[in-house]
N, C-alpha and C positions, 0 to 999 in steps of 0.2 A: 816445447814452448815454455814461456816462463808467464809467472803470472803475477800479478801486483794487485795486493790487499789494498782496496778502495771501499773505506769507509762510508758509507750514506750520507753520514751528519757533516764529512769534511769535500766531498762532491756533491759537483751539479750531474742530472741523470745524465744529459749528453756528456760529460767527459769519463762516466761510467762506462756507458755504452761504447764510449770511443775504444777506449784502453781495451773491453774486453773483446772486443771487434778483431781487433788487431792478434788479438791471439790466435784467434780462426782464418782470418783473412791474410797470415805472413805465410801458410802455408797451402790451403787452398786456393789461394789467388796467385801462387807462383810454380810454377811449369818443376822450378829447379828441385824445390823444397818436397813438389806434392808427389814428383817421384820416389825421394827418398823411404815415402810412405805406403807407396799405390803401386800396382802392376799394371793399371792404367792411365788413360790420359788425361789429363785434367780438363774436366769437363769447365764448360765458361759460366761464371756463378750466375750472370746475366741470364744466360736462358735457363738455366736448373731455377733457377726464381722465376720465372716468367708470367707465371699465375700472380704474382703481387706486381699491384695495379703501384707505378712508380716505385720500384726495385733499388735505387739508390738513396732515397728520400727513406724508406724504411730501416736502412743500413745505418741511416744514421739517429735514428731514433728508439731503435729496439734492438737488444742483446740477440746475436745466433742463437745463443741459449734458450730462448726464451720460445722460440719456434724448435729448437735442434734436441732438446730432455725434457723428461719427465716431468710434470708443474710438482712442486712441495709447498706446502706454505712454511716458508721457513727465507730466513734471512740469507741462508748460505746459499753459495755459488752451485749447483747442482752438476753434478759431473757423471751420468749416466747418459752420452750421448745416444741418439736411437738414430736406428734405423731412418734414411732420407723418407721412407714410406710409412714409416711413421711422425715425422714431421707433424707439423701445425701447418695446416693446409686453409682453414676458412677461415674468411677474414671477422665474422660472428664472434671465435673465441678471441679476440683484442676488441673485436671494434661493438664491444656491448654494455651495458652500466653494470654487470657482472664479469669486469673484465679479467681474466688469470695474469695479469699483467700486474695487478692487485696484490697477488700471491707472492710476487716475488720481487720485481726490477722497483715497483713504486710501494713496497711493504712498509718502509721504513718511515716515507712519508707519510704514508696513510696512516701511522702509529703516532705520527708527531703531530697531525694535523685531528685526529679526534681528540684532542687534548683542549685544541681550541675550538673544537666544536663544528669543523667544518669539513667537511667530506673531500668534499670536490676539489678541494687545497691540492693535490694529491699529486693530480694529473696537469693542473690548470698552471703548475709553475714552471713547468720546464716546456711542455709539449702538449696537441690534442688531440684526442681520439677521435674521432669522429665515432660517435655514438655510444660512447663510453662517460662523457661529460652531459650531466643534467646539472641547469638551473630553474629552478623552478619559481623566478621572478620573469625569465622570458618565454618557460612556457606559457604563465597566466598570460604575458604581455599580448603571445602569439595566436593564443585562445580569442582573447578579448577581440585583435584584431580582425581575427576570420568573423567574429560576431559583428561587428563593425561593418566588414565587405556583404557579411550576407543579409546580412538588415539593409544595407545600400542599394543590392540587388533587390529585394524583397520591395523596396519603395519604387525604382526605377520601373520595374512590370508593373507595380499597380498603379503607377501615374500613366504608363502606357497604354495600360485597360481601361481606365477612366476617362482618358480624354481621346479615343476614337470617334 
């Protein structure tokens, strides 16, 4: 395969991801190519991924890499592929505010974005994690508002006790 040095500062993460996609997916995802490699058959990426919840939707938002080697914290491309059964299996390690995604595909960002002081810059400009993204204006907002419903409830019972 061949590989094309894609800068951080001159790509957006999706055409990262694209490009490096393609390196993986020109031969695993082809019968003709995966023989050239394999003494078996090429299994369908669709169900070898099956356990991630939307399997095409992640394909395009996160590097094979990123599930397929070893995490570094480091800027470069990591080329220690592992073992399928070693993979990145649970969705915790991306999908947390300690995410290893951190380490490697959004480093660059994260490097440019505490400069200005804001963390979450990181993730919030191309893609989102679910559970990996805190604001911490809508958590108060969401606090406040549970306060709000349960002070409502709180009065609705006791207008209801009072006036039996």
């Amino acid at each position: 395969h061949s590989y094309k040095v894609m800068t951080h500062s001159e790509f957006r993460i999706t055409e990262i991801v694209q490009t490096h996609n393609v390196a993986c997916i020109s031969c695993h995802d082809d019968p003709i190519r995966f023989q050239l490699v394999s003494d078996t058959t090429r299994p369908d990426l669709a169900k070898v991924h099956s356990f991630i919840p939307n399997y095409k939707a992640h394909l395009k938002s996160v590097r094979c890499i990123e599930c397929h080697t070893s995490q570094q914290d480091t800027l470069w491309v990591a080329h220690q592929i592992l073992e399928k059964e070693l993979a990145v299996k649970k969705c915790v390690e991306c999908h947390s505010s300690n995410t290893m995604l951190m380490a490697s595909l959004y480093k660059y960002q994260n490097l440019e974005a505490r400069q200005d002081g804001f963390l979450n810059a990181v993730i919030l400009n191309d893609s989102y994690v679910i559970g990996a993204n805190r604001n911490y204006i809508f958590n108060i907002a969401s606090i406040v508002l549970f306060g709000i419903a349960l002070l409502g409830i709180a009065i609705h019972v006791y207008l209801r006790i009072k006036n039996r």
